[in-house]
C-alpha positions as CSV (number, residue, x, y, z in Angstrom):
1,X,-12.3,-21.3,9.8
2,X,-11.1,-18.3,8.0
3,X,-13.9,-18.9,5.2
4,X,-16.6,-19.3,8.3
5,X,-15.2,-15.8,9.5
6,X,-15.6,-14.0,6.1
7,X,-19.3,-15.2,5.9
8,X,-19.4,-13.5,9.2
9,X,-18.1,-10.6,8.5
10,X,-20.3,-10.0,5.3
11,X,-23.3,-10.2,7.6
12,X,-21.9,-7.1,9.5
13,X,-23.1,-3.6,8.7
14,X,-24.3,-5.1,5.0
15,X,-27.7,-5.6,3.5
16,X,-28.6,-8.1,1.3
17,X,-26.1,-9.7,-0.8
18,X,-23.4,-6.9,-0.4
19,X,-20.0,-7.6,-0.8
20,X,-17.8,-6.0,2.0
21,X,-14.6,-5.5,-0.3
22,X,-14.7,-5.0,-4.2
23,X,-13.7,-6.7,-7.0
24,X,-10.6,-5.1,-6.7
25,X,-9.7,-6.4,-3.5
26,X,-10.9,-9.4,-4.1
27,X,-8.0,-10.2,-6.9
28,X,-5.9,-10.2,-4.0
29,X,-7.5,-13.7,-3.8
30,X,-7.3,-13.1,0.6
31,X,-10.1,-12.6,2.9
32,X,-10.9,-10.2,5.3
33,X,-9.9,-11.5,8.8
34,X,-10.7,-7.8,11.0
35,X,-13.0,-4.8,9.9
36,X,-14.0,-2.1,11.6
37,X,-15.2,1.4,10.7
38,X,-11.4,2.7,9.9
39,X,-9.6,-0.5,9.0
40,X,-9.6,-3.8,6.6
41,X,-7.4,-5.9,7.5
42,X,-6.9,-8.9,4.0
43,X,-5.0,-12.0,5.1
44,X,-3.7,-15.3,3.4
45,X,-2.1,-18.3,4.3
46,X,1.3,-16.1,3.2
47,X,0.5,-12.8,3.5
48,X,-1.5,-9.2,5.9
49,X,-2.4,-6.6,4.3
50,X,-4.1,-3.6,6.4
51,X,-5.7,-0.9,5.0
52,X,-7.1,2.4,6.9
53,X,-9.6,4.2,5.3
54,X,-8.5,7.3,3.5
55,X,-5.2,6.4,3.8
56,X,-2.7,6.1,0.9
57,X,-0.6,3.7,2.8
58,X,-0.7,-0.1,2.5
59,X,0.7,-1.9,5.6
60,X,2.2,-5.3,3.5
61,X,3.4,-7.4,6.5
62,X,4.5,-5.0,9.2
63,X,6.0,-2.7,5.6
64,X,4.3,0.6,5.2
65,X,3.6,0.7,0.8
66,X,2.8,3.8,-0.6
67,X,-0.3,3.7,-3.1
68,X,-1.0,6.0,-5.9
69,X,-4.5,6.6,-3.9
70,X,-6.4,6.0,-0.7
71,X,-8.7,3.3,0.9
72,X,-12.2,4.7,0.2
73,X,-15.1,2.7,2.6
74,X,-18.5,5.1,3.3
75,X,-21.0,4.1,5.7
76,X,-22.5,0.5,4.8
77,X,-20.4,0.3,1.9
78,X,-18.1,-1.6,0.7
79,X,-14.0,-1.1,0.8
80,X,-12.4,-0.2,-2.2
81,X,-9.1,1.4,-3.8
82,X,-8.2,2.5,-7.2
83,X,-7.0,-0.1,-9.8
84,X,-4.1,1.0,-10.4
85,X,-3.3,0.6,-6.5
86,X,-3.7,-3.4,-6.7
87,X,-3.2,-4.3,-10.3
88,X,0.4,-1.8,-10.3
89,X,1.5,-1.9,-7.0
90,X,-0.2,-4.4,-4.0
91,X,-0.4,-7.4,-6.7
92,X,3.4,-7.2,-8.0
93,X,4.7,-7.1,-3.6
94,X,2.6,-9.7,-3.3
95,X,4.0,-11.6,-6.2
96,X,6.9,-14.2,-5.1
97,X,7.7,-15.8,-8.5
98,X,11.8,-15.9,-8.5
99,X,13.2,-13.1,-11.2
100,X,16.5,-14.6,-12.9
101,X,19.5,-12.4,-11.9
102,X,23.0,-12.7,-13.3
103,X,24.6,-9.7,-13.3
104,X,23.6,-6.7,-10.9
105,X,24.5,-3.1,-11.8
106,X,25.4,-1.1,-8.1
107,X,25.0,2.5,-9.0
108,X,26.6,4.9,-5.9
109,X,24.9,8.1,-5.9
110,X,26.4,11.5,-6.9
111,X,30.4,11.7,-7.1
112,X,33.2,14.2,-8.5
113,X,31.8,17.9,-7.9
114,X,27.8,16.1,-7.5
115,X,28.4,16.1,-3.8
116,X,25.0,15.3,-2.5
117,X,24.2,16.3,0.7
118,X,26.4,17.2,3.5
119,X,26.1,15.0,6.6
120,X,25.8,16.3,9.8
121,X,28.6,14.2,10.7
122,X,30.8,16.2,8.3
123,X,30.7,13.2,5.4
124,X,29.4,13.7,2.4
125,X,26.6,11.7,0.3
126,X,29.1,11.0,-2.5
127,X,31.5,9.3,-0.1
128,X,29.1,7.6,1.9
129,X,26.8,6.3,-0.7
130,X,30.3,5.1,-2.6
131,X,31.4,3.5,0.6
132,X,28.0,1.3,1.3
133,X,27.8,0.9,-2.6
134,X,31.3,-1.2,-2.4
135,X,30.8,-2.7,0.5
136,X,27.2,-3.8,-1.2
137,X,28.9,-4.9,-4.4
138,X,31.0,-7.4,-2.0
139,X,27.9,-8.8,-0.3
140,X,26.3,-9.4,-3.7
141,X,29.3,-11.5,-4.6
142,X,29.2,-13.4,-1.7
143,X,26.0,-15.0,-2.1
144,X,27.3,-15.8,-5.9
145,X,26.2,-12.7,-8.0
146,X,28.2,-11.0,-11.0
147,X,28.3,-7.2,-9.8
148,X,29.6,-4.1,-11.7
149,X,29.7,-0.3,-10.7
150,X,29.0,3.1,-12.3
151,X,31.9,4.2,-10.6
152,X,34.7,2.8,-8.1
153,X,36.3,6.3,-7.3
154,X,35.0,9.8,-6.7
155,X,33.8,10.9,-10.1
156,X,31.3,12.1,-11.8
157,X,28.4,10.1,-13.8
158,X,25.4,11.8,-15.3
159,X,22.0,10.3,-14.8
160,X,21.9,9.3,-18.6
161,X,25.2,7.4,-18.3
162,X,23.7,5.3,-15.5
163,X,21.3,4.6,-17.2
164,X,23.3,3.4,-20.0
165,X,25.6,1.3,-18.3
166,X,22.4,-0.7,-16.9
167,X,22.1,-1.2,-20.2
168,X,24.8,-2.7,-21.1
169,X,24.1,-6.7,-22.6
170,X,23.9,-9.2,-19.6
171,X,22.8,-6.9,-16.5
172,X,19.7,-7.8,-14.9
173,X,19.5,-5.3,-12.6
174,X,20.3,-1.9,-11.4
175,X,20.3,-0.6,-7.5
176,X,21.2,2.9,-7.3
177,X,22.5,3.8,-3.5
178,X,22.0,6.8,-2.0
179,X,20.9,9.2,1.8
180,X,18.5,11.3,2.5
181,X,18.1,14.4,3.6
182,X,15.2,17.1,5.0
183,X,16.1,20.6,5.9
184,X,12.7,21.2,7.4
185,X,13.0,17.8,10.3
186,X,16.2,17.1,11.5
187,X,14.6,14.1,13.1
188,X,13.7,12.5,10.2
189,X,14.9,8.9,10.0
190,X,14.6,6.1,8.4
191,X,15.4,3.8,4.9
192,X,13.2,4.0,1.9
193,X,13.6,2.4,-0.8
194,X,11.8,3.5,-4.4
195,X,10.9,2.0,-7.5
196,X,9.5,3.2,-10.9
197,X,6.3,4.6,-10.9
198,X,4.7,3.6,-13.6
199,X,3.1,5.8,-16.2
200,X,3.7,3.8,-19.7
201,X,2.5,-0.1,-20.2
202,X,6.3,-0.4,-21.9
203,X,7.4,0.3,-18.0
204,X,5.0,-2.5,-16.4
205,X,7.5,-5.1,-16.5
206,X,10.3,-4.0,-15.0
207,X,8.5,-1.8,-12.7
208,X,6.1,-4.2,-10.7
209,X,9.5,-6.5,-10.5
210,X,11.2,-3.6,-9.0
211,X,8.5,-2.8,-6.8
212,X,9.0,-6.2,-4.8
213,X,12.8,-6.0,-4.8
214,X,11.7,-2.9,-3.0
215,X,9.4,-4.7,-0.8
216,X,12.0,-7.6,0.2
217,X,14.8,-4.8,0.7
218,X,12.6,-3.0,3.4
219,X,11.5,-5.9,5.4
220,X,14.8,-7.1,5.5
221,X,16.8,-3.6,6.2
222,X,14.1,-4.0,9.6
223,X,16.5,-5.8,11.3
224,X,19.2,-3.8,10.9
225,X,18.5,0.2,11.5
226,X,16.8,1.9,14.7
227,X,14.4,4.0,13.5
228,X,11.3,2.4,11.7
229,X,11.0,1.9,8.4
230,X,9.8,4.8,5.6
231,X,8.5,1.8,3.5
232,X,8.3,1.1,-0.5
233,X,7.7,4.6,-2.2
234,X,7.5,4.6,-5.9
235,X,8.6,7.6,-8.3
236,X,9.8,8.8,-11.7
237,X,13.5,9.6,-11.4
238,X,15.3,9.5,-14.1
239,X,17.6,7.2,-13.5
240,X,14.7,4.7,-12.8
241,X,13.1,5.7,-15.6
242,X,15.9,5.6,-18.2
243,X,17.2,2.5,-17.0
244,X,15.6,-0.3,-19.2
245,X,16.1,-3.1,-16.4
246,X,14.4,-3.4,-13.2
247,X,15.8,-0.9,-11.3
248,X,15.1,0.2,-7.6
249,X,16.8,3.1,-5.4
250,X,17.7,3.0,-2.0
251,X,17.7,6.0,0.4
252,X,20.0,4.8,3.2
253,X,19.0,6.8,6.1
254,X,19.0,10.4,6.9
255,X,22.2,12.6,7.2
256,X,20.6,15.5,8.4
257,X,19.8,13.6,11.3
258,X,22.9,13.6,13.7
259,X,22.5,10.2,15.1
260,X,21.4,8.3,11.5
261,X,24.2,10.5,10.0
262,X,26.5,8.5,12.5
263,X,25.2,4.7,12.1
264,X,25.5,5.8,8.1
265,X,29.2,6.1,8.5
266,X,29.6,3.1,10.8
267,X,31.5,0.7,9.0
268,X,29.9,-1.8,10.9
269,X,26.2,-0.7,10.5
270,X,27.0,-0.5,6.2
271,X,28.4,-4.3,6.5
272,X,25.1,-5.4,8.1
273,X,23.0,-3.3,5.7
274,X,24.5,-4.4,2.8
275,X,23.7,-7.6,3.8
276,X,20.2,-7.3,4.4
277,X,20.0,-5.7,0.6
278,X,21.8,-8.6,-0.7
279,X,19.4,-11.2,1.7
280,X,16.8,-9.6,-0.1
281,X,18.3,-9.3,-3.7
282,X,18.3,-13.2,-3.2
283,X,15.3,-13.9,-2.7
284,X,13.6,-12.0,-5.1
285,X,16.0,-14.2,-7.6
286,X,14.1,-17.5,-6.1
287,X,17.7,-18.3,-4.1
288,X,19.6,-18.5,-7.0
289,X,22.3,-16.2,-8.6
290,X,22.4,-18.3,-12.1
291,X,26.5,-17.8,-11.7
């Protein structure tokens, strides 16, 4: 049926033997199931993937994915994006194969006089990013991983020491916990989590693993905080950069908002979210912690 629908589809608005999505998109080896003059949607027997045209924004099963350009589609042509959209970012979401994980690095943002940003609540980053960071470490365990931190107390770590401790022989990993903050919309809510954009083929590795740890760690945060989802965001922070393992950062929720600033320093709402980070930690291992 879905093969009968895509011959359909190529009939509309095309002449001749014009494709209605490139090669490009076709390496995403899925069809396209709804098209209109704004929106392609691709699906598979696994996977949706919706596109809007001039949009930098992926929508990967209900998860918003930032791409490092937009959807381009002019009138009776076909739908395209640049390469390094699908081949460095929507293939390696899409990509399920298990990643072996022994030992997970849990890196809490900030500490000693690094204090982060200040909550509206009247917490700081440091604590609260130290406080989900443990409580994280202990959900990790419980589903049968080795876990280490950068720090345990209120101290201070640079970005290169991080970095170097994910290093260390053995880890596999490195998730670096941290909130967000924007002085210019105190309404702004939501978790994002990022992962290494790369720039270097040396990077492409650990980078598109990262990118669907970051993937997996969104969809399943969905079910735990209010306000919608900020998606998979990719970027060149250091201490994603430096670290030589896949390495993703999560941005918590947003402490100049007053009400995220509040479920941040719910005990109960950092139990449940370190949960779903560790739900999705193990599934991006194949289900198995290799302990």
């Amino acid at each position: 049926m879905r093969r009968l629908l895509y011959f359909a589809l190529m009939l509309i608005g095309t002449t001749g033997c014009e494709r209605l999505i490139s090669e490009r998109l076709e390496a995403l080896d899925m069809e396209p199931t709804e098209l209109s003059e704004w929106k392609l949607a691709l699906t598979s027997p696994a996977n949706r993937v919706v596109l809007l045209r001039d949009s930098a924004v992926a929508v990967v099963n209900g998860i918003p994915v930032e791409l490092p350009g937009p959807a381009v589609r002019a009138p009776r042509t076909r739908w395209d994006l640049p390469e390094t959209a699908v081949r460095r970012v929507l293939l390696p979401v899409l990509d399920s194969s298990p990643r072996p994980v022994r030992t997970i690095l849990v890196d809490p943002g900030h500490g000693g006089h690094d204090r982060g940003t200040a909550a509206a609540s009247g917490d700081t980053e440091k604590d609260l990013n130290l406080a989900l960071a443990l409580r994280l470490a202990d959900a990790l365990r419980e589903v049968g991983f080795t876990v280490r931190l950068t720090r345990e107390t209120d101290r201070f770590l640079t970005l290169d020491r991080r970095a170097e401790l994910a290093g260390e022989p053995g880890t596999d990993l490195l998730i670096s916990v941290h909130h967000n903050a924007s002085a210019a919309n105190p309404d702004a809510a939501g978790m994002e989590t990022f992962a290494l954009r790369e720039e270097d083929p040396a990077e492409s590795a650990r980078a598109r693993a990262a990118l669907r740890l970051a993937y997996l760690i969104q969809r399943e945060q969905s079910g735990v905080n209010r306000a919608p989802g900020r998606g998979v965001k990719t970027a060149r922070f250091k201490v994603l950069r430096l670290a030589p393992v896949p390495a993703v950062l999560v941005e918590a929720g947003f402490l100049t908002n007053p009400a995220e600033a509040a479920r941040c320093a719910d005990p109960e709402h950092r139990t449940q979210l370190a949960r779903a980070i560790a739900r999705a930690v193990l599934e991006w291992s194949g289900g198995n912690s290799l302990r």
